[in-house]
C-alpha positions in Angstrom: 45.3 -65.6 -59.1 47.2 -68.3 -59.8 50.8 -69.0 -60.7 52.6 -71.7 -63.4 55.9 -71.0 -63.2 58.9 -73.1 -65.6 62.0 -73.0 -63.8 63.3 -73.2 -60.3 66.7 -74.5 -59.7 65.7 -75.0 -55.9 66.8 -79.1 -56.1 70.3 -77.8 -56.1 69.6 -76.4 -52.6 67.7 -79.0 -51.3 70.0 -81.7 -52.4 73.2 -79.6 -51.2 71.6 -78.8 -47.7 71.3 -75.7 -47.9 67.1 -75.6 -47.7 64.7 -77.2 -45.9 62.1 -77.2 -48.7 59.2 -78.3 -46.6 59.5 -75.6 -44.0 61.2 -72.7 -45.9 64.2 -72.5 -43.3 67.7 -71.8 -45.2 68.8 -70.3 -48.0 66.2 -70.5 -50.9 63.4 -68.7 -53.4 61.4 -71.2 -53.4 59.3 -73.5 -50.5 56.1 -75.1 -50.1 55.3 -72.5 -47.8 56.4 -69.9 -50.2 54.3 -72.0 -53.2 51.1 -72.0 -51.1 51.4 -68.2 -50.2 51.5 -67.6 -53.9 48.8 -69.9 -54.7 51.3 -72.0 -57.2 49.1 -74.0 -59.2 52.2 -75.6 -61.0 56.0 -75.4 -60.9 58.6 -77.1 -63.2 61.9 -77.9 -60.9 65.0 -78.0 -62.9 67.4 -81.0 -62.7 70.9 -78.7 -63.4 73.9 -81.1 -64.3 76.8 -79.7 -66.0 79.7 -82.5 -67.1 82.2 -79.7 -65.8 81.2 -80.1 -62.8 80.3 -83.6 -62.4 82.3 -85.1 -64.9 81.3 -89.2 -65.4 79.2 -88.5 -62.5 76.2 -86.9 -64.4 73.3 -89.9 -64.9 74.1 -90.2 -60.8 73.6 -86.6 -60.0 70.9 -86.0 -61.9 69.1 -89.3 -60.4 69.6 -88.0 -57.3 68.2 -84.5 -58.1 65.1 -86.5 -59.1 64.9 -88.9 -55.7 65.0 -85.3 -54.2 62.0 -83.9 -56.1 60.0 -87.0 -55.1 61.1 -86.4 -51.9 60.4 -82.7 -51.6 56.3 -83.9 -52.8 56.2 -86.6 -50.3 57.0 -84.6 -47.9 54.4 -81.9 -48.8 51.5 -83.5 -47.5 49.3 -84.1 -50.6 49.9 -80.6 -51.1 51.7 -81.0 -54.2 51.7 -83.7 -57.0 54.1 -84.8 -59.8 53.4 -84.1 -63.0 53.1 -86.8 -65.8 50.6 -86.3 -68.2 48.1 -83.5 -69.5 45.7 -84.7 -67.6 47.6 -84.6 -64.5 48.3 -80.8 -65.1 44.9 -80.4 -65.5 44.3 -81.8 -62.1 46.8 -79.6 -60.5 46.1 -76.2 -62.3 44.2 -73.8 -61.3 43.1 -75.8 -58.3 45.6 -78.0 -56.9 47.7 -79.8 -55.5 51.0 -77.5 -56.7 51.7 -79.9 -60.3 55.5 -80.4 -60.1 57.6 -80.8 -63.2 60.5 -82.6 -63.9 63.1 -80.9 -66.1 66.7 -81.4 -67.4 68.6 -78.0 -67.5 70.9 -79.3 -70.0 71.2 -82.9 -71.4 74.3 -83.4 -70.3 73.2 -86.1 -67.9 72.4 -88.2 -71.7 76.3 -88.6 -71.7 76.0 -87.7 -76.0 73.9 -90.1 -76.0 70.0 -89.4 -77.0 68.8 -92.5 -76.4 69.7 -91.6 -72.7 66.5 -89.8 -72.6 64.4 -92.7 -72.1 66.1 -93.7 -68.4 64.8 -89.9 -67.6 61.8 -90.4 -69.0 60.9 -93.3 -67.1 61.5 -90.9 -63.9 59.2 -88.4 -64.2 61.3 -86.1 -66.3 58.6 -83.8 -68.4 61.3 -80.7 -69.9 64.5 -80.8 -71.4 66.9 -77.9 -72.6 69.6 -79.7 -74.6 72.4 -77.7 -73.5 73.6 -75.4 -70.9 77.5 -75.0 -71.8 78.5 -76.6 -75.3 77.6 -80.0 -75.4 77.5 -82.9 -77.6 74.1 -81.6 -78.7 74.0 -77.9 -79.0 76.0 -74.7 -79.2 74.7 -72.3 -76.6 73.9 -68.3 -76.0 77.7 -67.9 -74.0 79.5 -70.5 -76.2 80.4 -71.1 -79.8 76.9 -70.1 -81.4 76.4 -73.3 -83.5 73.8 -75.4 -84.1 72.3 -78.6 -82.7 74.1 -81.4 -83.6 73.5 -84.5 -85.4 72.6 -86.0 -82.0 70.7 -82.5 -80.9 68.4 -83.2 -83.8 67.5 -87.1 -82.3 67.3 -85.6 -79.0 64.6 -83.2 -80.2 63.2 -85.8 -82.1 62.6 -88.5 -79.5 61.6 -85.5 -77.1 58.8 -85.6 -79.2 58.5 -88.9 -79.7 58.5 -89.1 -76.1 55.9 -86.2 -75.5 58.4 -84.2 -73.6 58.6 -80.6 -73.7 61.8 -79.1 -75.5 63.2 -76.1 -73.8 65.0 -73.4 -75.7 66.6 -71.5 -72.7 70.1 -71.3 -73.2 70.4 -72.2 -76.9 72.7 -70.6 -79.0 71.0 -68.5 -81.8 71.8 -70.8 -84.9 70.3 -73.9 -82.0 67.4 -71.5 -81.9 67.1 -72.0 -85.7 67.9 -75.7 -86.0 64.8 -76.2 -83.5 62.8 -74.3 -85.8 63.9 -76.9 -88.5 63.5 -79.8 -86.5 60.6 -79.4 -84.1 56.8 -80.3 -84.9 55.1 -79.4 -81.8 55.4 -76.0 -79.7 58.2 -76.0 -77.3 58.8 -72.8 -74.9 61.9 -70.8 -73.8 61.3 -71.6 -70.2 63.0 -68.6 -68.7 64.0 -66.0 -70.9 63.3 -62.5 -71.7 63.5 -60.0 -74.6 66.7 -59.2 -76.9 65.5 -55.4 -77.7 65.0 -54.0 -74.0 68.1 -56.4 -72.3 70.7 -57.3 -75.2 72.2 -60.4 -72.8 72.2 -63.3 -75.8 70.4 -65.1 -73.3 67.1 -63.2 -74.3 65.4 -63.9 -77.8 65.9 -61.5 -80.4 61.9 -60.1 -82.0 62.6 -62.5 -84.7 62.7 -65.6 -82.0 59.7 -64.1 -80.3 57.4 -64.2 -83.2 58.6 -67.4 -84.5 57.9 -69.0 -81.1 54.3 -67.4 -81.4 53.7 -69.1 -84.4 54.8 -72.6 -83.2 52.2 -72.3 -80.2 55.0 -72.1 -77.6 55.8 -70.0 -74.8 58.5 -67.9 -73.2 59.0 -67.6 -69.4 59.9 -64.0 -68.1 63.3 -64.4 -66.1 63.4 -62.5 -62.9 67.4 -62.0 -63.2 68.8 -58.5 -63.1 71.3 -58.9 -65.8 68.6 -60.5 -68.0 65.9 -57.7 -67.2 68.0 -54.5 -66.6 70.2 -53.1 -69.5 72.0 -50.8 -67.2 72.2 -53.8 -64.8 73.7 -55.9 -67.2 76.4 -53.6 -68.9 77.7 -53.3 -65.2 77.9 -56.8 -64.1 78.4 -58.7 -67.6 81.8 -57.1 -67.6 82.6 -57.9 -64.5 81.7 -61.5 -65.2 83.2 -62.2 -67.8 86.5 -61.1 -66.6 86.2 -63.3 -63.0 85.6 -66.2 -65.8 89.4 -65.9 -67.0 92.1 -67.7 -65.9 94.5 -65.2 -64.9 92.4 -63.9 -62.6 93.3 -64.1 -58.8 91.2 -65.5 -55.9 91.4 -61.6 -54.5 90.2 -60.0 -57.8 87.5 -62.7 -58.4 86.3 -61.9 -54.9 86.2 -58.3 -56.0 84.7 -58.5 -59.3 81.7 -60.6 -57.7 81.7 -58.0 -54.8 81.2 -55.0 -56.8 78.2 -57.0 -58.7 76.8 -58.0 -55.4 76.7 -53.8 -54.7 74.7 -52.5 -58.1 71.9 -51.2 -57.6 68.5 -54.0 -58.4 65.8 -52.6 -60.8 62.9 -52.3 -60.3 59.8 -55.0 -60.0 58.6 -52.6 -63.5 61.4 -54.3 -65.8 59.1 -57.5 -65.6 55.8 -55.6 -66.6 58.8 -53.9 -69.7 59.4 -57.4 -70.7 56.0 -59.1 -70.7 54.6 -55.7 -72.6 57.0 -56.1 -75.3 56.5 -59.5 -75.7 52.8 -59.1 -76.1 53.9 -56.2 -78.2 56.2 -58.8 -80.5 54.3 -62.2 -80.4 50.6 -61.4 -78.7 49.2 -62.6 -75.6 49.7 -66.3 -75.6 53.6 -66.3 -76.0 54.5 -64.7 -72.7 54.7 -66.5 -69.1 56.5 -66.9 -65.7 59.8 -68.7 -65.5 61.6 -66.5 -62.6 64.8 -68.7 -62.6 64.5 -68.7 -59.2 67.2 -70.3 -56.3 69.3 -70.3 -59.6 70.1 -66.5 -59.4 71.9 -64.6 -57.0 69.4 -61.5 -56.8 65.8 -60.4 -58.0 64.1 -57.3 -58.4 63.5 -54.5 -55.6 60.3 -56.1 -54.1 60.8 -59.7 -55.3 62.2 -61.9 -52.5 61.0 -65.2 -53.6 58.0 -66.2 -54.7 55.4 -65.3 -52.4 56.0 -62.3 -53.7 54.3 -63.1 -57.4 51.3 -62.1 -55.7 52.9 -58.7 -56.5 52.9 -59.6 -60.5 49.5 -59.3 -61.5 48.6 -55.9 -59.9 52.0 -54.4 -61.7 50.5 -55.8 -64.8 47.5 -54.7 -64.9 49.2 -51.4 -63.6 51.3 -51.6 -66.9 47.8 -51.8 -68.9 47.4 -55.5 -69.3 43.5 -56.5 -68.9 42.5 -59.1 -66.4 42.4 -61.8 -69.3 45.7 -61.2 -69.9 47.2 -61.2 -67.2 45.8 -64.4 -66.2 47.2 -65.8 -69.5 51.0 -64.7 -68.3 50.7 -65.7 -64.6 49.5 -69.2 -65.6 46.8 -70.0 -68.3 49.7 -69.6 -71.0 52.2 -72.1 -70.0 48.9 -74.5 -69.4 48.1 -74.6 -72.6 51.2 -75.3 -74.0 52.3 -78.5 -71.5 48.7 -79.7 -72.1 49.4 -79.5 -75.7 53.0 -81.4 -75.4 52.4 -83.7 -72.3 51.3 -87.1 -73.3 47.6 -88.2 -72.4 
Protein backbone atom coordinates (compact mmCIF):
# COMPACT_ATOMS: atom_id res chain seq x y z
CA UNK A 1 0.00 0.00 0.00
CA UNK A 2 0.47 3.28 -0.72
CA UNK A 3 -0.08 6.59 1.07
CA UNK A 4 -1.29 10.40 -0.30
CA UNK A 5 -1.49 12.27 2.51
CA UNK A 6 -2.81 16.43 2.43
CA UNK A 7 -1.27 18.12 5.23
CA UNK A 8 1.90 18.08 7.16
CA UNK A 9 3.00 21.13 8.91
CA UNK A 10 6.66 19.64 9.15
CA UNK A 11 8.21 23.09 7.23
CA UNK A 12 7.56 24.83 10.48
CA UNK A 13 10.14 22.37 12.02
CA UNK A 14 12.50 22.32 9.44
CA UNK A 15 12.67 25.96 8.98
CA UNK A 16 12.71 26.52 12.90
CA UNK A 17 15.59 23.92 13.41
CA UNK A 18 14.03 21.78 15.20
CA UNK A 19 14.19 18.63 12.40
CA UNK A 20 16.58 17.40 10.25
CA UNK A 21 14.12 16.28 7.55
CA UNK A 22 16.52 14.32 5.52
CA UNK A 23 17.71 12.03 8.37
CA UNK A 24 14.63 12.04 10.78
CA UNK A 25 16.89 13.32 13.74
CA UNK A 26 14.85 15.97 16.08
CA UNK A 27 11.65 16.63 16.89
CA UNK A 28 9.15 15.69 13.98
CA UNK A 29 6.18 13.32 12.37
CA UNK A 30 7.26 13.43 9.38
CA UNK A 31 10.91 12.57 7.42
CA UNK A 32 12.09 11.13 4.27
CA UNK A 33 12.99 8.25 6.20
CA UNK A 34 9.67 8.06 7.84
CA UNK A 35 7.98 8.80 4.04
CA UNK A 36 9.85 5.84 2.44
CA UNK A 37 9.06 3.41 5.40
CA UNK A 38 5.37 4.20 4.71
CA UNK A 39 5.75 3.97 1.08
CA UNK A 40 4.43 7.76 0.63
CA UNK A 41 3.46 8.02 -2.83
CA UNK A 42 2.57 11.84 -2.33
CA UNK A 43 2.50 14.45 0.51
CA UNK A 44 1.13 18.06 0.43
CA UNK A 45 3.51 20.20 3.05
CA UNK A 46 1.67 23.09 4.36
CA UNK A 47 3.13 26.71 4.22
CA UNK A 48 1.40 27.89 7.88
CA UNK A 49 1.69 31.89 8.14
CA UNK A 50 -0.56 33.60 10.50
CA UNK A 51 -0.38 37.74 10.32
CA UNK A 52 -0.51 37.43 14.31
CA UNK A 53 2.44 36.08 14.28
CA UNK A 54 4.40 37.51 11.58
CA UNK A 55 2.71 40.65 11.23
CA UNK A 56 4.03 42.63 7.76
CA UNK A 57 6.38 39.82 7.70
CA UNK A 58 4.04 37.21 6.03
CA UNK A 59 4.99 37.12 1.94
CA UNK A 60 8.78 36.74 3.61
CA UNK A 61 7.92 33.81 5.80
CA UNK A 62 5.99 32.11 3.73
CA UNK A 63 8.80 32.48 0.83
CA UNK A 64 11.05 31.11 3.02
CA UNK A 65 8.83 28.13 4.06
CA UNK A 66 8.81 27.40 0.32
CA UNK A 67 12.99 27.74 -0.29
CA UNK A 68 12.72 25.10 2.55
CA UNK A 69 10.38 22.62 0.79
CA UNK A 70 12.75 22.93 -2.28
CA UNK A 71 15.35 22.38 -0.08
CA UNK A 72 13.94 19.48 1.92
CA UNK A 73 13.50 17.63 -2.09
CA UNK A 74 16.93 18.49 -3.14
CA UNK A 75 18.19 17.09 -0.40
CA UNK A 76 16.29 13.77 -0.81
CA UNK A 77 18.18 12.31 -3.47
CA UNK A 78 15.66 12.06 -6.39
CA UNK A 79 13.66 10.38 -3.87
CA UNK A 80 11.00 12.86 -3.84
CA UNK A 81 9.71 15.37 -6.49
CA UNK A 82 7.67 18.65 -6.51
CA UNK A 83 4.51 18.60 -7.60
CA UNK A 84 3.14 20.94 -10.42
CA UNK A 85 0.83 19.48 -12.67
CA UNK A 86 -1.51 16.28 -13.00
CA UNK A 87 0.72 14.79 -14.75
CA UNK A 88 3.44 15.15 -12.37
CA UNK A 89 1.22 13.51 -9.70
CA UNK A 90 0.74 10.92 -11.91
CA UNK A 91 4.43 10.34 -12.10
CA UNK A 92 4.82 10.30 -8.44
CA UNK A 93 1.75 8.15 -7.36
CA UNK A 94 1.61 5.03 -6.84
CA UNK A 95 5.21 4.66 -7.86
CA UNK A 96 7.39 7.34 -7.10
CA UNK A 97 9.39 9.60 -6.28
CA UNK A 98 7.29 10.88 -3.00
CA UNK A 99 5.09 13.92 -5.16
CA UNK A 100 5.38 16.93 -2.81
CA UNK A 101 2.73 19.60 -2.63
CA UNK A 102 2.91 23.06 -1.97
CA UNK A 103 0.13 24.48 0.21
CA UNK A 104 -0.84 27.76 1.91
CA UNK A 105 -2.48 27.03 5.38
CA UNK A 106 -4.20 30.26 5.42
CA UNK A 107 -3.94 33.20 2.80
CA UNK A 108 -2.74 35.40 5.02
CA UNK A 109 0.65 35.55 3.30
CA UNK A 110 -1.89 37.44 0.14
CA UNK A 111 -1.75 40.48 2.52
CA UNK A 112 -5.96 40.97 1.56
CA UNK A 113 -4.87 40.92 -1.48
CA UNK A 114 -6.09 37.98 -4.04
CA UNK A 115 -4.16 38.87 -6.66
CA UNK A 116 -1.20 37.93 -4.27
CA UNK A 117 -1.87 34.43 -5.33
CA UNK A 118 -0.08 34.60 -8.41
CA UNK A 119 3.64 35.36 -6.72
CA UNK A 120 2.69 31.78 -4.90
CA UNK A 121 1.65 30.35 -7.77
CA UNK A 122 4.74 31.03 -9.61
CA UNK A 123 6.54 29.02 -6.61
CA UNK A 124 5.16 25.87 -6.70
CA UNK A 125 2.28 26.56 -4.47
CA UNK A 126 -0.61 23.74 -5.60
CA UNK A 127 -3.33 24.20 -2.19
CA UNK A 128 -4.71 26.93 -0.50
CA UNK A 129 -7.10 27.32 2.63
CA UNK A 130 -8.13 30.98 2.69
CA UNK A 131 -8.13 31.39 6.29
CA UNK A 132 -6.77 29.99 9.39
CA UNK A 133 -7.84 32.84 12.08
CA UNK A 134 -10.32 35.56 10.64
CA UNK A 135 -8.91 37.09 7.76
CA UNK A 136 -9.55 39.47 5.18
CA UNK A 137 -11.04 36.59 3.28
CA UNK A 138 -12.98 34.20 5.44
CA UNK A 139 -14.57 33.76 8.83
CA UNK A 140 -13.26 30.50 10.35
CA UNK A 141 -14.50 27.32 12.51
CA UNK A 142 -12.92 29.16 16.02
CA UNK A 143 -13.85 32.76 14.97
CA UNK A 144 -16.80 34.86 13.96
CA UNK A 145 -18.58 32.15 11.66
CA UNK A 146 -19.13 34.42 8.62
CA UNK A 147 -18.60 34.03 5.21
CA UNK A 148 -15.96 34.54 2.64
CA UNK A 149 -15.55 37.93 1.76
CA UNK A 150 -15.83 39.98 -1.22
CA UNK A 151 -12.07 39.23 -1.65
CA UNK A 152 -12.57 35.32 -0.44
CA UNK A 153 -14.86 34.96 -3.37
CA UNK A 154 -11.80 36.39 -6.04
CA UNK A 155 -9.51 34.30 -4.13
CA UNK A 156 -11.58 31.19 -4.84
CA UNK A 157 -12.13 32.37 -8.16
CA UNK A 158 -8.55 32.86 -9.46
CA UNK A 159 -7.75 29.53 -7.42
CA UNK A 160 -9.49 28.21 -10.05
CA UNK A 161 -8.51 30.19 -12.53
CA UNK A 162 -5.21 29.31 -11.55
CA UNK A 163 -5.91 25.40 -11.27
CA UNK A 164 -5.11 25.45 -7.65
CA UNK A 165 -6.76 23.32 -5.20
CA UNK A 166 -9.16 25.18 -2.61
CA UNK A 167 -8.93 23.79 0.80
CA UNK A 168 -11.78 24.01 3.19
CA UNK A 169 -10.03 23.11 6.49
CA UNK A 170 -10.63 25.65 8.90
CA UNK A 171 -13.48 27.45 7.26
CA UNK A 172 -16.13 28.70 9.23
CA UNK A 173 -19.57 27.01 8.54
CA UNK A 174 -21.38 29.99 6.57
CA UNK A 175 -17.34 29.97 4.52
CA UNK A 176 -18.33 26.30 4.01
CA UNK A 177 -21.47 27.58 2.25
CA UNK A 178 -20.15 30.53 0.31
CA UNK A 179 -17.66 27.87 -1.32
CA UNK A 180 -20.48 25.89 -2.20
CA UNK A 181 -21.74 29.15 -3.95
CA UNK A 182 -18.72 30.07 -5.52
CA UNK A 183 -16.67 27.00 -6.45
CA UNK A 184 -16.92 25.15 -9.92
CA UNK A 185 -14.54 22.42 -9.54
CA UNK A 186 -14.12 19.87 -6.40
CA UNK A 187 -11.98 21.18 -3.68
CA UNK A 188 -11.28 18.89 -0.48
CA UNK A 189 -11.20 19.57 3.34
CA UNK A 190 -7.59 18.55 3.61
CA UNK A 191 -7.63 17.45 7.12
CA UNK A 192 -10.79 17.19 8.80
CA UNK A 193 -13.03 14.73 10.34
CA UNK A 194 -16.74 14.12 11.10
CA UNK A 195 -19.13 16.59 13.07
CA UNK A 196 -21.51 13.61 14.38
CA UNK A 197 -18.83 11.31 16.20
CA UNK A 198 -16.33 14.52 17.34
CA UNK A 199 -18.52 17.79 17.61
CA UNK A 200 -15.07 20.12 17.51
CA UNK A 201 -16.50 22.88 14.61
CA UNK A 202 -13.40 21.98 13.05
CA UNK A 203 -15.06 18.69 11.63
CA UNK A 204 -17.89 18.93 8.90
CA UNK A 205 -21.31 18.47 9.90
CA UNK A 206 -23.31 15.23 7.54
CA UNK A 207 -24.66 18.05 5.61
CA UNK A 208 -20.87 19.30 4.57
CA UNK A 209 -19.95 15.68 3.96
CA UNK A 210 -22.52 14.93 1.42
CA UNK A 211 -22.27 18.18 -0.22
CA UNK A 212 -18.50 17.70 -0.64
CA UNK A 213 -19.43 14.12 -2.26
CA UNK A 214 -21.34 15.65 -4.71
CA UNK A 215 -18.75 18.39 -5.83
CA UNK A 216 -16.16 15.38 -6.43
CA UNK A 217 -13.91 16.54 -3.55
CA UNK A 218 -12.38 14.94 -0.78
CA UNK A 219 -11.93 15.14 3.03
CA UNK A 220 -8.63 14.19 4.77
CA UNK A 221 -9.08 12.17 8.22
CA UNK A 222 -7.19 14.23 10.90
CA UNK A 223 -5.11 12.19 13.29
CA UNK A 224 -5.68 14.90 16.22
CA UNK A 225 -7.17 13.61 19.47
CA UNK A 226 -9.38 16.53 20.11
CA UNK A 227 -10.70 16.23 16.50
CA UNK A 228 -11.08 12.28 16.63
CA UNK A 229 -12.02 11.57 20.33
CA UNK A 230 -15.24 13.17 21.88
CA UNK A 231 -14.25 12.27 25.34
CA UNK A 232 -10.77 13.61 24.35
CA UNK A 233 -12.01 16.75 23.28
CA UNK A 234 -14.62 17.76 26.00
CA UNK A 235 -11.49 17.40 28.31
CA UNK A 236 -8.97 19.43 26.56
CA UNK A 237 -11.22 22.01 24.61
CA UNK A 238 -12.02 23.46 27.93
CA UNK A 239 -8.89 23.61 28.96
CA UNK A 240 -7.88 25.41 25.81
CA UNK A 241 -9.96 27.76 25.57
CA UNK A 242 -9.41 29.03 28.98
CA UNK A 243 -5.26 29.19 28.57
CA UNK A 244 -6.41 31.36 25.32
CA UNK A 245 -7.68 34.28 27.79
CA UNK A 246 -6.04 37.01 28.84
CA UNK A 247 -6.23 36.84 32.44
CA UNK A 248 -4.70 33.88 32.60
CA UNK A 249 -1.19 33.58 34.32
CA UNK A 250 2.00 32.04 32.90
CA UNK A 251 1.58 29.38 36.02
CA UNK A 252 -2.06 28.47 35.13
CA UNK A 253 -1.40 28.39 31.28
CA UNK A 254 1.42 25.98 32.11
CA UNK A 255 -1.11 23.92 34.00
CA UNK A 256 -3.94 23.99 31.81
CA UNK A 257 -1.59 22.65 28.89
CA UNK A 258 -0.09 20.14 31.48
CA UNK A 259 -3.24 18.57 32.39
CA UNK A 260 -4.02 18.21 28.40
CA UNK A 261 -0.58 16.84 27.94
CA UNK A 262 -1.73 13.92 30.73
CA UNK A 263 -5.38 12.69 29.10
CA UNK A 264 -5.48 9.70 28.11
CA UNK A 265 -4.86 9.25 23.74
CA UNK A 266 -7.61 7.08 21.92
CA UNK A 267 -7.26 4.71 20.26
CA UNK A 268 -5.74 4.07 16.55
CA UNK A 269 -9.92 2.70 16.13
CA UNK A 270 -11.24 6.51 16.21
CA UNK A 271 -9.64 6.81 12.63
CA UNK A 272 -11.33 3.51 11.21
CA UNK A 273 -14.90 5.44 13.35
CA UNK A 274 -14.30 8.49 11.21
CA UNK A 275 -13.43 7.00 7.76
CA UNK A 276 -16.61 4.48 8.39
CA UNK A 277 -18.96 7.21 8.89
CA UNK A 278 -17.81 9.16 6.18
CA UNK A 279 -18.29 6.32 3.74
CA UNK A 280 -21.43 5.94 5.72
CA UNK A 281 -22.43 9.84 4.91
CA UNK A 282 -20.79 10.59 1.43
CA UNK A 283 -19.52 6.92 -0.11
CA UNK A 284 -16.23 5.78 -0.76
CA UNK A 285 -14.58 8.45 -2.79
CA UNK A 286 -15.02 11.37 -0.21
CA UNK A 287 -12.82 10.04 2.44
CA UNK A 288 -8.80 10.29 2.64
CA UNK A 289 -5.59 10.82 4.77
CA UNK A 290 -4.61 14.28 5.93
CA UNK A 291 -3.07 13.40 9.54
CA UNK A 292 -2.09 17.04 10.32
CA UNK A 293 0.96 15.82 11.22
CA UNK A 294 4.16 17.90 13.00
CA UNK A 295 1.18 20.36 13.42
CA UNK A 296 -0.27 18.56 16.51
CA UNK A 297 0.95 17.94 19.74
CA UNK A 298 -0.15 14.12 20.07
CA UNK A 299 -1.64 11.19 17.88
CA UNK A 300 -3.31 8.13 18.56
CA UNK A 301 -2.03 5.05 20.88
CA UNK A 302 0.10 3.38 18.07
CA UNK A 303 0.52 6.36 15.75
CA UNK A 304 4.01 7.87 16.25
CA UNK A 305 4.49 9.43 12.90
CA UNK A 306 4.01 8.27 9.84
CA UNK A 307 5.69 5.09 9.35
CA UNK A 308 3.21 4.04 11.30
CA UNK A 309 0.24 4.43 8.37
CA UNK A 310 1.39 1.10 7.45
CA UNK A 311 -0.84 0.38 10.48
CA UNK A 312 -4.08 2.09 8.61
CA UNK A 313 -4.98 -0.25 6.13
CA UNK A 314 -5.02 -3.48 8.21
CA UNK A 315 -7.36 -1.45 10.95
CA UNK A 316 -9.57 -0.75 8.01
CA UNK A 317 -10.08 -3.58 6.57
CA UNK A 318 -10.41 -4.77 10.36
CA UNK A 319 -13.22 -2.20 10.52
CA UNK A 320 -14.90 -4.03 7.38
CA UNK A 321 -13.70 -1.79 4.57
CA UNK A 322 -12.78 -4.14 1.31
CA UNK A 323 -9.44 -3.95 -0.20
CA UNK A 324 -10.80 -1.45 -2.97
CA UNK A 325 -11.70 0.70 -0.46
CA UNK A 326 -9.27 1.01 1.41
CA UNK A 327 -6.95 1.68 -1.28
CA UNK A 328 -9.28 4.58 -2.21
CA UNK A 329 -8.79 6.24 1.53
CA UNK A 330 -5.03 5.63 1.84
CA UNK A 331 -4.34 7.20 -1.63
CA UNK A 332 -6.43 6.52 -4.84
CA UNK A 333 -9.04 9.24 -3.44
CA UNK A 334 -7.05 12.28 -3.01
CA UNK A 335 -5.42 11.23 -6.58
CA UNK A 336 -8.22 11.61 -8.31
CA UNK A 337 -9.19 14.76 -7.02
CA UNK A 338 -5.55 16.79 -7.57
CA UNK A 339 -5.56 15.11 -11.03
CA UNK A 340 -8.90 16.61 -11.58
CA UNK A 341 -7.84 20.27 -10.22
CA UNK A 342 -4.06 20.37 -11.08
CA UNK A 343 -3.43 22.06 -14.33
CA UNK A 344 -2.05 19.82 -17.29
Amino acid sequence: MTFFDTHCDTVMKVLDGKLNFITGEGDGHVSLPGMLAAGSCAQVFACFVLSARNPGNEQARADAMITAINAMVAGSDGKMKIVHTAAELAAACPTGPIGAIIGLEGADPLEGNPENLRHFYDLGVRNIIPAWQDNPFSGTAFGTNTPLTAAGIELIELAEELWVMVDVSHLSDAAFASVLEVATRPFIASHSNCRALCPTLRNLTDGQIRALADRGGVMGINLSPAFLDPEYYAQAFPRWQRSREASVTDEEKDRLHAEVDALPLPSMEWIARHVSHAIAVGGEDVIGLGGDLDGIAATPIGIAGIADYVKIPDLLLQAGLNARQVEKVCYRNFRRVFTDVLPN
